[in-house]
py3Dmol code that shows the C-alpha trace and the ligand (Angstrom):
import py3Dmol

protein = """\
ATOM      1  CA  UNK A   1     126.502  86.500 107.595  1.00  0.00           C
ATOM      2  CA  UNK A   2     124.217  88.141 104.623  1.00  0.00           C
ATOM      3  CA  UNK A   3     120.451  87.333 105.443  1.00  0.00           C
ATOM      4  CA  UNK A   4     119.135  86.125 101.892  1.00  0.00           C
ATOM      5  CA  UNK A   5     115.999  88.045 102.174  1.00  0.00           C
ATOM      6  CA  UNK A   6     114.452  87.286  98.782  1.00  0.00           C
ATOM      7  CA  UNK A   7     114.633  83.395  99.676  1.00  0.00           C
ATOM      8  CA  UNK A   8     113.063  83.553 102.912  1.00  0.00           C
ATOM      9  CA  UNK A   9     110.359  85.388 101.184  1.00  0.00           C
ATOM     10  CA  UNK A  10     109.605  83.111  98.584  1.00  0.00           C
ATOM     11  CA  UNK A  11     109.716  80.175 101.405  1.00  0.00           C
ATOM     12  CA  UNK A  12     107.132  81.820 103.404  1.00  0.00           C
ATOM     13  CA  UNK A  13     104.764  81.769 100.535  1.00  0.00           C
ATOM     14  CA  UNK A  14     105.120  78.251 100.002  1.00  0.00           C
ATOM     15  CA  UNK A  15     104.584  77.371 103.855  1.00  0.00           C
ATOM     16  CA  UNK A  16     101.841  79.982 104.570  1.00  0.00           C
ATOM     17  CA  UNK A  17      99.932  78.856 101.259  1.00  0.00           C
ATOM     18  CA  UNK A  18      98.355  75.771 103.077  1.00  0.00           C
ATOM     19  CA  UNK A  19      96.294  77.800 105.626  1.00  0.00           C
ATOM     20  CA  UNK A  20      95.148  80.533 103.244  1.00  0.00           C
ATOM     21  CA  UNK A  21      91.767  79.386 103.808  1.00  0.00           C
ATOM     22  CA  UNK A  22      91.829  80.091 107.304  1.00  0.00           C
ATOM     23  CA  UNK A  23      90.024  83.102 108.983  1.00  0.00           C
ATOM     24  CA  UNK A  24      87.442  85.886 107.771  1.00  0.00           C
ATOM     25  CA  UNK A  25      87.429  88.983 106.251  1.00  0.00           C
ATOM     26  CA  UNK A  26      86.160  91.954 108.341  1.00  0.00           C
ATOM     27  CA  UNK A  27      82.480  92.432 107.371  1.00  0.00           C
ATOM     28  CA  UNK A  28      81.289  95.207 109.680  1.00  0.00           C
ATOM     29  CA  UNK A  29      82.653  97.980 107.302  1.00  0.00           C
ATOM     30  CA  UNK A  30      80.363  96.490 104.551  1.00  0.00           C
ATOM     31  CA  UNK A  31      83.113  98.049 101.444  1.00  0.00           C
ATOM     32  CA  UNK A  32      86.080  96.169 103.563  1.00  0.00           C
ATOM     33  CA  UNK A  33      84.211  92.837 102.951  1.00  0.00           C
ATOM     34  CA  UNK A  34      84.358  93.539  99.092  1.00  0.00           C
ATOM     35  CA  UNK A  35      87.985  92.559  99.014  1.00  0.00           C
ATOM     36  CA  UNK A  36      89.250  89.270  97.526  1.00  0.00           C
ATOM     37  CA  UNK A  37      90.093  87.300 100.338  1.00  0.00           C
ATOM     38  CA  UNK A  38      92.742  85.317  98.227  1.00  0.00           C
ATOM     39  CA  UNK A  39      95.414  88.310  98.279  1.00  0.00           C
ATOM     40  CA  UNK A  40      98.609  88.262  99.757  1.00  0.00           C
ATOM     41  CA  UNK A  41     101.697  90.171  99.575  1.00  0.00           C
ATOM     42  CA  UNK A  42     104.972  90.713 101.617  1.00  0.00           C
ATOM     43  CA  UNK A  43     107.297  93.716 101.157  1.00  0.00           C
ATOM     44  CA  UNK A  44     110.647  94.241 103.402  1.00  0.00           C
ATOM     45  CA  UNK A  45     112.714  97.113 103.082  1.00  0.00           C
ATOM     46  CA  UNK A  46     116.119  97.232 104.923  1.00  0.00           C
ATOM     47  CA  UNK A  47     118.198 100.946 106.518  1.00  0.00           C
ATOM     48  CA  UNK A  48     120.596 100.122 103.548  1.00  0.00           C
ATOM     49  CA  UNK A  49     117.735 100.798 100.904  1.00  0.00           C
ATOM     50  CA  UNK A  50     117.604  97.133  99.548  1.00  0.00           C
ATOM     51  CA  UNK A  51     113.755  95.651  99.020  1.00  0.00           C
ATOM     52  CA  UNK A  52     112.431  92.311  98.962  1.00  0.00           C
ATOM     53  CA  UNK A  53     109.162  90.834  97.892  1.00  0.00           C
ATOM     54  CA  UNK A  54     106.458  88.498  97.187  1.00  0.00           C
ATOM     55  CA  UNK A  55     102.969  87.930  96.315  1.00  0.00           C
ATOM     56  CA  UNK A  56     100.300  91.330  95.619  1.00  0.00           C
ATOM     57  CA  UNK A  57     102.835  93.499  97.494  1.00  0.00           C
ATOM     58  CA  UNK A  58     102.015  96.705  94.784  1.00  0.00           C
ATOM     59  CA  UNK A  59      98.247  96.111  95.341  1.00  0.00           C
ATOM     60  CA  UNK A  60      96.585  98.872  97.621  1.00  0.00           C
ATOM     61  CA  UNK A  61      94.077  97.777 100.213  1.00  0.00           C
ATOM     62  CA  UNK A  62      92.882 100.037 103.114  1.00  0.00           C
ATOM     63  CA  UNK A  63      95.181 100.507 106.247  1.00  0.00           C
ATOM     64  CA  UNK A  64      92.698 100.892 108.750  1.00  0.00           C
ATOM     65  CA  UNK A  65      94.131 100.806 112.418  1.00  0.00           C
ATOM     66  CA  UNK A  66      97.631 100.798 110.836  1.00  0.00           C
ATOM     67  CA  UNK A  67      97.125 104.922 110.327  1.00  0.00           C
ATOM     68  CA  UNK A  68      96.979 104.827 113.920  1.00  0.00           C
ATOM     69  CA  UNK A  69     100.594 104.172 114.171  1.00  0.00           C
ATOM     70  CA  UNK A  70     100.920 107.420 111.875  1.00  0.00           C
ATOM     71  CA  UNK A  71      98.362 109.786 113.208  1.00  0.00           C
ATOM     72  CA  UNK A  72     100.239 109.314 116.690  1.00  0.00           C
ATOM     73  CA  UNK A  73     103.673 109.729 115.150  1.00  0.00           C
ATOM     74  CA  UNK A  74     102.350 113.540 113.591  1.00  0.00           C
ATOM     75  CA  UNK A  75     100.748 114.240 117.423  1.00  0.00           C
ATOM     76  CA  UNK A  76     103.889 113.725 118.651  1.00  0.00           C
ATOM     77  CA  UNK A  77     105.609 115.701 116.404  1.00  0.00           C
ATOM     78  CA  UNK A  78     103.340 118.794 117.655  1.00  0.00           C
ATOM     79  CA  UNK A  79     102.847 118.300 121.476  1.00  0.00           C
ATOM     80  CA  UNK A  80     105.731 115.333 122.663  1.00  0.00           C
ATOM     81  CA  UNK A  81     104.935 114.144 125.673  1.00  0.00           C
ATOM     82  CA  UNK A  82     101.842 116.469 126.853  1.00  0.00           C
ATOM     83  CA  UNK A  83      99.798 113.894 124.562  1.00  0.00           C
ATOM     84  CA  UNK A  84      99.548 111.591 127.820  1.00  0.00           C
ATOM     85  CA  UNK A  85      98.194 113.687 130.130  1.00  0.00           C
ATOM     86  CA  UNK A  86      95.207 112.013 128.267  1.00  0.00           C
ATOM     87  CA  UNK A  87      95.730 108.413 126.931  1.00  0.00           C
ATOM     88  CA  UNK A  88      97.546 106.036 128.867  1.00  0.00           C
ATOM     89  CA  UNK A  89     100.308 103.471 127.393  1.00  0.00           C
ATOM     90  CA  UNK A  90      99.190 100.476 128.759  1.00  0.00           C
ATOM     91  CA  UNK A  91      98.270  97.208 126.790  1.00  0.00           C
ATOM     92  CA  UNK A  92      94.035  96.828 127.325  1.00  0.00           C
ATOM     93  CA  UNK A  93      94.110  93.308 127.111  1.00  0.00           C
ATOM     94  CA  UNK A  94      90.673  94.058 125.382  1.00  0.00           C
ATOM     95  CA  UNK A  95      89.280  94.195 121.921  1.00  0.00           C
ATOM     96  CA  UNK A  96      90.114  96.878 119.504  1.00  0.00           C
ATOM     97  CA  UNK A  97      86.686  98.816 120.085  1.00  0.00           C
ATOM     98  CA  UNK A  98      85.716  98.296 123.493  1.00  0.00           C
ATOM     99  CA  UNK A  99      84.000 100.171 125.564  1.00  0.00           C
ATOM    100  CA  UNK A 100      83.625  99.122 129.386  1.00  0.00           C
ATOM    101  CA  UNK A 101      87.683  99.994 129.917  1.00  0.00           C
ATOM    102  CA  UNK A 102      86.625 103.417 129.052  1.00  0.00           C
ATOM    103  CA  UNK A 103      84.027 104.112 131.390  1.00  0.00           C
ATOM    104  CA  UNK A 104      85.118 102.520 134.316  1.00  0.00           C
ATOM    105  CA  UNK A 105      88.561 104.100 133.916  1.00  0.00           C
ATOM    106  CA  UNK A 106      86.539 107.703 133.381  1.00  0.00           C
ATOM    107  CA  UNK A 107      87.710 108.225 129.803  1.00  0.00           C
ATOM    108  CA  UNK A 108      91.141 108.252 129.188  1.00  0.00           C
ATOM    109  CA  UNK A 109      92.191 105.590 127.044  1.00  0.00           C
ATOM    110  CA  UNK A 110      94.367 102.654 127.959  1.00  0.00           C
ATOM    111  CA  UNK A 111      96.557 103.451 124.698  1.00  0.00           C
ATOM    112  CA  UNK A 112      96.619 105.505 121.037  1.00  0.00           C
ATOM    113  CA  UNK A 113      95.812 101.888 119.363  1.00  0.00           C
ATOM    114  CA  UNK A 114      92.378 100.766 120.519  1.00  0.00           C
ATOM    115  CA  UNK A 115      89.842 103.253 118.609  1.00  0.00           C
ATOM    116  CA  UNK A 116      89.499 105.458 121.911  1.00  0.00           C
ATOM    117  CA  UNK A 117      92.700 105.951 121.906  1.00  0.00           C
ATOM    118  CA  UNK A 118      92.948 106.737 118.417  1.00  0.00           C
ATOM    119  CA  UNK A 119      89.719 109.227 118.224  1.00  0.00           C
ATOM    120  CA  UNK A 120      91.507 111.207 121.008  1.00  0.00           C
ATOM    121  CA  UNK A 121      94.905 111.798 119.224  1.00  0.00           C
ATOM    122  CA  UNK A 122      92.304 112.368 116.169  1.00  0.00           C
ATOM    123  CA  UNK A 123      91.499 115.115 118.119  1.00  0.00           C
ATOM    124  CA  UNK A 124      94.648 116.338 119.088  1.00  0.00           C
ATOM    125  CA  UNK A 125      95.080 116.376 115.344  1.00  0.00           C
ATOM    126  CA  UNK A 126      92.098 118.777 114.755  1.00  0.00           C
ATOM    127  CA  UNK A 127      93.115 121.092 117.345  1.00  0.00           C
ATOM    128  CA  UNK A 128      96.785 121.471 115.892  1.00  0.00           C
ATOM    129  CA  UNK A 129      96.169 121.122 112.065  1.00  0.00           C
ATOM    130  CA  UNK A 130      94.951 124.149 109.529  1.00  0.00           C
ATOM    131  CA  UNK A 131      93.392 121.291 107.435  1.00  0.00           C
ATOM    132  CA  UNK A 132      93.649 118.338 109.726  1.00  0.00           C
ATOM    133  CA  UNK A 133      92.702 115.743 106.296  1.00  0.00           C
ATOM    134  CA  UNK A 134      94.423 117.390 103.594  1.00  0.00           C
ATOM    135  CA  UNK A 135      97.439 118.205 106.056  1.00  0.00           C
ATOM    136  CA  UNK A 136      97.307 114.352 107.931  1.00  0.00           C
ATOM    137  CA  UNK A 137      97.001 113.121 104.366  1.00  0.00           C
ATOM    138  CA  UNK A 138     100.593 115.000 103.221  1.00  0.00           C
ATOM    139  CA  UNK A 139     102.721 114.041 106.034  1.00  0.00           C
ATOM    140  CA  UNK A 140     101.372 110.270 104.807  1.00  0.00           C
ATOM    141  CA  UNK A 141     101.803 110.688 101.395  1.00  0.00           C
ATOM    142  CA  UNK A 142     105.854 112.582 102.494  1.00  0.00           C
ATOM    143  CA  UNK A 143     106.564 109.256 104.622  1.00  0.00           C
ATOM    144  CA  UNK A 144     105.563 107.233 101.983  1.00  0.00           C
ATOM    145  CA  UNK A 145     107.479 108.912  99.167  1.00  0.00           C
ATOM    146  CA  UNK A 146     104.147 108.740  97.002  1.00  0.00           C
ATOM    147  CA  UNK A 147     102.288 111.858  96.270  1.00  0.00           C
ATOM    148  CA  UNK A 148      99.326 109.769  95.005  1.00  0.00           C
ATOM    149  CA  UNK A 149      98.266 108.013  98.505  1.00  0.00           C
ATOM    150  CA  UNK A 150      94.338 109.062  99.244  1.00  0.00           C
ATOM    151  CA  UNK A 151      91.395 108.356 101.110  1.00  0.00           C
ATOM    152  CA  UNK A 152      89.179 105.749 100.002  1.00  0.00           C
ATOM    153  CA  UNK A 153      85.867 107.910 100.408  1.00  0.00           C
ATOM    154  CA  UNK A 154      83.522 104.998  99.759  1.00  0.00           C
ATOM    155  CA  UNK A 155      85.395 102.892 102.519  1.00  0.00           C
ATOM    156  CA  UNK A 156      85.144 106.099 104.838  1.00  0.00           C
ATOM    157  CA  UNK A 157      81.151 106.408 103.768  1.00  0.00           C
ATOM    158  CA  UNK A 158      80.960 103.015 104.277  1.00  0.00           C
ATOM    159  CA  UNK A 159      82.531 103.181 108.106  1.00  0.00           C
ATOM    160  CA  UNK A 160      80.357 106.361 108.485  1.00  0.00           C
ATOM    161  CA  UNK A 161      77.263 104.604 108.007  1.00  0.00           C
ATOM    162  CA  UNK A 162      77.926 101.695 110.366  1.00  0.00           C
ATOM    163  CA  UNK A 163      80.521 103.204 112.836  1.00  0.00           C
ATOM    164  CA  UNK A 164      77.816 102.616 116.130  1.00  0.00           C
ATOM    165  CA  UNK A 165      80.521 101.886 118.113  1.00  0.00           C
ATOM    166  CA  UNK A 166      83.207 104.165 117.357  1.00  0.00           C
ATOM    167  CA  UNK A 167      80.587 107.060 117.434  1.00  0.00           C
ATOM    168  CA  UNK A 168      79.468 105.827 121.222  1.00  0.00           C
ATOM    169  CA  UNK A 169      82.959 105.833 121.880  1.00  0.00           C
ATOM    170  CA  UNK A 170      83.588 109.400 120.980  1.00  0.00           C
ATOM    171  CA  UNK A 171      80.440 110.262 122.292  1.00  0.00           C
ATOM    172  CA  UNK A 172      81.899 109.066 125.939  1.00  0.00           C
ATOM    173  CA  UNK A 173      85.021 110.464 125.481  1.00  0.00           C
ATOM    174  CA  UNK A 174      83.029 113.773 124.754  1.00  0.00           C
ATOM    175  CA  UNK A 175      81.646 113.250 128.296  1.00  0.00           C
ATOM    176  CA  UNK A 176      84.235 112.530 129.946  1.00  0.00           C
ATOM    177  CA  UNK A 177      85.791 116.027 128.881  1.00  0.00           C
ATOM    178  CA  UNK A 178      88.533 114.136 126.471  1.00  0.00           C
ATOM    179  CA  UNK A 179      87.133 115.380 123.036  1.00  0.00           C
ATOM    180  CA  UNK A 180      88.070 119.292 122.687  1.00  0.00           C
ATOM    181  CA  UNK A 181      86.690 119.201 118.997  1.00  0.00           C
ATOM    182  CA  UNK A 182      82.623 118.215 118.367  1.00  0.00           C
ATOM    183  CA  UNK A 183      81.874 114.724 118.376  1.00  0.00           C
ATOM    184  CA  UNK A 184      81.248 114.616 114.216  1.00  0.00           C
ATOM    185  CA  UNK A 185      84.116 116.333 113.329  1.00  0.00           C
ATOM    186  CA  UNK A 186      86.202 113.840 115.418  1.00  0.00           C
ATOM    187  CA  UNK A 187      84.718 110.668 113.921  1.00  0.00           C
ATOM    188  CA  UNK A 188      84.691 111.981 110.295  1.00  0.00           C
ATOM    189  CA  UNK A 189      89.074 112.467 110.646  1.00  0.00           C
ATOM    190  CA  UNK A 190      88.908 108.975 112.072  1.00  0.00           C
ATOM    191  CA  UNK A 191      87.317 106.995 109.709  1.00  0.00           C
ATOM    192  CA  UNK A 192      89.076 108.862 106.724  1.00  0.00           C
ATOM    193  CA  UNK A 193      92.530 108.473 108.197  1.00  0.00           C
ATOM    194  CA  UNK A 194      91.272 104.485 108.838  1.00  0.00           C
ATOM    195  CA  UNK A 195      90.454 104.364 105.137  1.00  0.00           C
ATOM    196  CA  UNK A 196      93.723 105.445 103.793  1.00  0.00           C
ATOM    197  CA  UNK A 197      95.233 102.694 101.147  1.00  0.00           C
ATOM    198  CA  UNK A 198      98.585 101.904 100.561  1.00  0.00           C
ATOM    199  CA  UNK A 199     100.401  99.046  99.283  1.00  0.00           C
ATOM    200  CA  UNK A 200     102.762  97.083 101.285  1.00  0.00           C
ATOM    201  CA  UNK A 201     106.144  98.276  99.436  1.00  0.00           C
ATOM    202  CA  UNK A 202     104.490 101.709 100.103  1.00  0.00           C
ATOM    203  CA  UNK A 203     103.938 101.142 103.707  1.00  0.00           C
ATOM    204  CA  UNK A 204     107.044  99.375 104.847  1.00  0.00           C
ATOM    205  CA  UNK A 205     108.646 102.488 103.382  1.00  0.00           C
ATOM    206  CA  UNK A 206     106.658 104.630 105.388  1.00  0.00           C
ATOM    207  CA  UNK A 207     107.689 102.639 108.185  1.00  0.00           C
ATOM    208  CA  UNK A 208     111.325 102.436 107.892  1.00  0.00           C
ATOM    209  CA  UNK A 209     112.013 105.860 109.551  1.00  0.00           C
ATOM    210  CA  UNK A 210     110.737 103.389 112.972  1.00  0.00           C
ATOM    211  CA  UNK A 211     114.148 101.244 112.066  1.00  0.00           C
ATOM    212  CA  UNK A 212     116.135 104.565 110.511  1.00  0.00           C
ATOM    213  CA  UNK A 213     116.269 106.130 114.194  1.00  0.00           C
ATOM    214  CA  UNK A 214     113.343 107.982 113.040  1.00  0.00           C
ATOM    215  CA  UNK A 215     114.979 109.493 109.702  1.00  0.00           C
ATOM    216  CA  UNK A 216     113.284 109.411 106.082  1.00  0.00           C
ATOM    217  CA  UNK A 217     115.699 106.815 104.510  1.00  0.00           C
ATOM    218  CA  UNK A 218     117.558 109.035 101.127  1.00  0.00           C
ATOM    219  CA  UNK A 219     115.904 111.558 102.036  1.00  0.00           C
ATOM    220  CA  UNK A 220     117.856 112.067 105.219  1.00  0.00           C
ATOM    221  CA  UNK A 221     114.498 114.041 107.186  1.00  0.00           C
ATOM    222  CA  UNK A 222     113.808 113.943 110.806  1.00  0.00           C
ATOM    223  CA  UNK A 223     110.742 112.792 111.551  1.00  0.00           C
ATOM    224  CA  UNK A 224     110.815 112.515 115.116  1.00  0.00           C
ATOM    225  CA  UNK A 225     113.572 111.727 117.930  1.00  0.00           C
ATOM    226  CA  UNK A 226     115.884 108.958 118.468  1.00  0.00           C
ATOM    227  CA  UNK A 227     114.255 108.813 122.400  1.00  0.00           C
ATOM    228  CA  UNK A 228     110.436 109.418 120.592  1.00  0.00           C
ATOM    229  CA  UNK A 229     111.267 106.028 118.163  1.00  0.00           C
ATOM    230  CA  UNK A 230     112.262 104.050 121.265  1.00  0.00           C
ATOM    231  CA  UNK A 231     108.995 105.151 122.992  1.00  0.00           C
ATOM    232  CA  UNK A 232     106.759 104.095 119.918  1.00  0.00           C
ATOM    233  CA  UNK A 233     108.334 101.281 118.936  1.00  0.00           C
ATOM    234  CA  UNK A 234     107.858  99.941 122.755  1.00  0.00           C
ATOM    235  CA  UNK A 235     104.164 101.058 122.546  1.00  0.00           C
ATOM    236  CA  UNK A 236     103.717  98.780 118.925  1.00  0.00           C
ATOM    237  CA  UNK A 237     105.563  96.044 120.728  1.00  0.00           C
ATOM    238  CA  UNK A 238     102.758  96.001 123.690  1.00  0.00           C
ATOM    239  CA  UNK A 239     100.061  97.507 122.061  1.00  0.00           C
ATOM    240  CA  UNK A 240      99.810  97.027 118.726  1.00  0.00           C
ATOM    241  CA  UNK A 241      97.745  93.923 118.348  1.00  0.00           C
ATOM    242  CA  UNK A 242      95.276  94.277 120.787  1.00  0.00           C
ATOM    243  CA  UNK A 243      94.374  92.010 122.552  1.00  0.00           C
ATOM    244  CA  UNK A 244      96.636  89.666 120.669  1.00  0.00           C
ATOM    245  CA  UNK A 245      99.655  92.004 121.451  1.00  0.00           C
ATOM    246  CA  UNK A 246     101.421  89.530 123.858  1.00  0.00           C
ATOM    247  CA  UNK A 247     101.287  86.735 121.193  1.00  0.00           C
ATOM    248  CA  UNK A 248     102.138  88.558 118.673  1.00  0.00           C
ATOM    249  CA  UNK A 249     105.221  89.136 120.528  1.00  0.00           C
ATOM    250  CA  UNK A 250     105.695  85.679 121.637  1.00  0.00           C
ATOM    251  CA  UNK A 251     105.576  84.492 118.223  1.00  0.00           C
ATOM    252  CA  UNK A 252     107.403  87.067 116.375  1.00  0.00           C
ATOM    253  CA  UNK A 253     109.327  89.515 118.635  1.00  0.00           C
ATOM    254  CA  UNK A 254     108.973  92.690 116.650  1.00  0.00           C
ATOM    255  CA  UNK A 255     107.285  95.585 116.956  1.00  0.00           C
ATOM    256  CA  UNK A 256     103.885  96.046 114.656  1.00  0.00           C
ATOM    257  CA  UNK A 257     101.018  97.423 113.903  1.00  0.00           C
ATOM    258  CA  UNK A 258      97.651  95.453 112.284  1.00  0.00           C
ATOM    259  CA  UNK A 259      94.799  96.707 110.848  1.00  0.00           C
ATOM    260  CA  UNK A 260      91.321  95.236 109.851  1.00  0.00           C
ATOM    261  CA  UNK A 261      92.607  95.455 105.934  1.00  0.00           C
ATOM    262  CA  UNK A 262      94.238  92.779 106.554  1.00  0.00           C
ATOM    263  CA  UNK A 263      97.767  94.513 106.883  1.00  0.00           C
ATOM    264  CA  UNK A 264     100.106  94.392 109.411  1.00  0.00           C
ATOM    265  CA  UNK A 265     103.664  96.249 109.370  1.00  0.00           C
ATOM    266  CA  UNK A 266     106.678  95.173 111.645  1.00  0.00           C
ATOM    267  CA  UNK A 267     110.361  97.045 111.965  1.00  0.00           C
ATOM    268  CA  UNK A 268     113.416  95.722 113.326  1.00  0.00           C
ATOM    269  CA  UNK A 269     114.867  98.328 114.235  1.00  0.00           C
ATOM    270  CA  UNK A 270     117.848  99.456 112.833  1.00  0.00           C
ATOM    271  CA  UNK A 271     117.869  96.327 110.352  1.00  0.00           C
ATOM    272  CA  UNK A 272     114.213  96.640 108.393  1.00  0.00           C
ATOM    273  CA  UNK A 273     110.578  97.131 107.819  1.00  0.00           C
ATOM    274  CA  UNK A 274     108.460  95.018 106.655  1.00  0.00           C
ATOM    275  CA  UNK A 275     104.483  94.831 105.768  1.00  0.00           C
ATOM    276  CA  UNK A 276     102.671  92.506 104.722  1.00  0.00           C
ATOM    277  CA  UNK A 277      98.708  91.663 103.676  1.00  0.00           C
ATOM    278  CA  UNK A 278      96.312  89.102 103.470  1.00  0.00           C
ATOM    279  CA  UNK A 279      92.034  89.885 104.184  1.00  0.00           C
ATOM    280  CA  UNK A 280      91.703  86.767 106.298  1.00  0.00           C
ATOM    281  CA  UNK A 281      91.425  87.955 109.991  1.00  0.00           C
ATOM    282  CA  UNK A 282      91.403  85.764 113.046  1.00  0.00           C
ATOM    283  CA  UNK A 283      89.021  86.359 116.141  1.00  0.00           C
ATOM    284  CA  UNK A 284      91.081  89.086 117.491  1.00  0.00           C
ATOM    285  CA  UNK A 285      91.119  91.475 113.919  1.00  0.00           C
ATOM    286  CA  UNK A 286      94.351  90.247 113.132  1.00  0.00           C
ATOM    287  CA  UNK A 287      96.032  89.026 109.717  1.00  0.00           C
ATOM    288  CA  UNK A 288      95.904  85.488 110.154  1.00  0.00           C
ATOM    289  CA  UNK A 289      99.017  85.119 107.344  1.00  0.00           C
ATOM    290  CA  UNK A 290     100.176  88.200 108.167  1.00  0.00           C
ATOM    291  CA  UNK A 291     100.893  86.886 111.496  1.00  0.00           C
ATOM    292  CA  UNK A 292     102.421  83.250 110.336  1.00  0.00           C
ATOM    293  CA  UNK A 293     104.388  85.047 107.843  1.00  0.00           C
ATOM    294  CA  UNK A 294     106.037  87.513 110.311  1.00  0.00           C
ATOM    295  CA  UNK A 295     106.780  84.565 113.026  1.00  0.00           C
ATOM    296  CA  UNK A 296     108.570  82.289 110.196  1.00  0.00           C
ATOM    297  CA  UNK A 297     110.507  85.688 109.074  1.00  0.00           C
ATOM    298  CA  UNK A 298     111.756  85.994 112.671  1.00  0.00           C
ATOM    299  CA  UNK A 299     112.820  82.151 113.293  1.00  0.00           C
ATOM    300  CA  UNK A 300     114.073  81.751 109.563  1.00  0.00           C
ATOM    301  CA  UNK A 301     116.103  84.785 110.301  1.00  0.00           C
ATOM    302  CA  UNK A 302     117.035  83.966 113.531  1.00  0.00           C
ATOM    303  CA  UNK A 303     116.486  87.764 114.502  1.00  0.00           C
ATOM    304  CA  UNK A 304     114.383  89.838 116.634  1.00  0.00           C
ATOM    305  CA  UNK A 305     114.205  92.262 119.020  1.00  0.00           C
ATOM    306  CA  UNK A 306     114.903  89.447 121.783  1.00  0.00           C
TER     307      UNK A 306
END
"""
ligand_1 = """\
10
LIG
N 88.236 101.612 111.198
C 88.239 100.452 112.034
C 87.402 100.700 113.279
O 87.429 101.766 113.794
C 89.656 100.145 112.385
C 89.767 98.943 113.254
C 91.024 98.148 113.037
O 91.682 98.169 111.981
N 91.327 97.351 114.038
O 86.689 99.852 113.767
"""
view = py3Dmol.view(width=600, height=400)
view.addModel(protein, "pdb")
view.setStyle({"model": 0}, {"cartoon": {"style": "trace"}})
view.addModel(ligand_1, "xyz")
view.setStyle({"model": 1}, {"stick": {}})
view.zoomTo()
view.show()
């Protein structure tokens, strides 16, 4: 049976459309809460190349926690799996930027997607990289297919300015011995690689090589391992929504990644990618169409990972 993609789509915008009001956008990076909360866009790419969309799906907005997905992926790439002899893979069952899990488990990070986890492969990233920006910033921009993809400085100034948190995380990282790089350097990398901006047909193509066993679609390029895909894709699946992760699969079965943009990206692997966006975030950081949108894709398909 052929899934008629373009039809679900268009369905889902009809049936989210009555709870657009619901939810906030994120105000603590002061830029992020210049964004018109009205967007929303879906695009889904399949392995065979065909795309599907809806709504402001060639609008950019700022990625956020979804680069962490993609800053892990290139840390990978460099060390395998030496990376967790200092971050852990299991869910934190905590918010996104937490900080008690960190010191009573003496600094090593429950997983790469809470911001610990994520300033620590940052640094892994520094250590490895000749340019760690510029050079994090091309193997974006290669995944993507789009040699325009860039920071959004302002956003990353804006983060700078009111990153309290993040910075006291780093700072106890530092002390527990899990930061090789200094403290500044570390939180600079993260908030530019937070501030990226894409759109969502440009990010579920930057995400298909999760569903291509971890090949560039036409452009037939390794990225990483058939065995390294499995591995992520399980950590997006239990991780990738915080401390939302376990509804997120309950109520849509894929594996994802959300971010405080208001995007979230899902594969099914071997079958598609898809991302969506839309500002308004529920109490846990996460999309609150994004996430109706990506459980009515999974029952309207009748697929999932399950
Ligand atoms: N840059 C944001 C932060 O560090 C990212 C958080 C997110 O998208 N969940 O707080």
């Amino acid at each position: 049976m052929t899934i008629n993609y373009q039809q679900i789509l268009d369905e889902i915008r009809r049936e989210v459309s009555p709870f657009s009001d619901e939810g906030k956008v994120a105000d603590f990076i002061p830029e992020l809460a210049l964004v018109n909360p009205a967007k929303f866009g879906i695009h889904l790419i399949t392995t065979e190349g065909d795309r599907f969309s809806t709504g402001d799906e060639d609008e950019k907005f700022s990625i956020q926690s979804i680069s962490k997905v993609l800053s892990l992926s290139l840390a990978i790439k460099f060390s395998g799996e030496k990376i967790w002899e200092r971050i852990d893979v299991e869910p934190s069952g905590n918010a996104f930027n937490s900080l008690i899990q960190l010191e009573y488990e003496h600094g090593k990070p429950r997983n790469p997607f809470i911001n610990a986890g994520a300033l620590v492969v940052a640094d892994m990233l520094i250590s490895n990289l000749a340019e760690p920006k510029e050079d994090f910033l091309e193997f974006v921009r290669n995944l993507a297919d789009c040699p325009e993809i860039d920071f959004n400085y302002k956003v990353a100034q804006s983060e700078k300015s009111h990153g309290f948190r993040n910075a006291a995380l780093a700072n106890l990282l530092k002390s527990f011995g899990n930061l090789e790089n200094d403290v500044e350097q570390v939180l600079d990398f993260y908030f530019h690689q937070c501030s990226i901006e894409m759109t969502c047909r440009e990010l579920a193509y930057s995400f298909l090589f999760f569903a291509n066993e971890g090949k560039i679609l036409h452009k037939d390029e390794q990225i990483l391992t058939q065995s390294q895909i499995k591995r992520l894709n399980a950590l997006m699946l239990t991780c990738g929504f915080y401390d939302e992760s376990g509804e997120f699969a309950y109520e849509v079965g894929l594996p994802g990644k959300s971010g405080i943009g208001g995007g979230i990206v899902a594969v099914h692997p071997k079958t598609y990618s898809v991302a969506t966006w839309s500002p308004r975030l529920n109490e846990k950081g996460n999309s609150v169409l994004g996430m109706r949108s990506l459980e009515l894709l999974t029952t309207k398909t009748g697929m999932s990972v399950f």
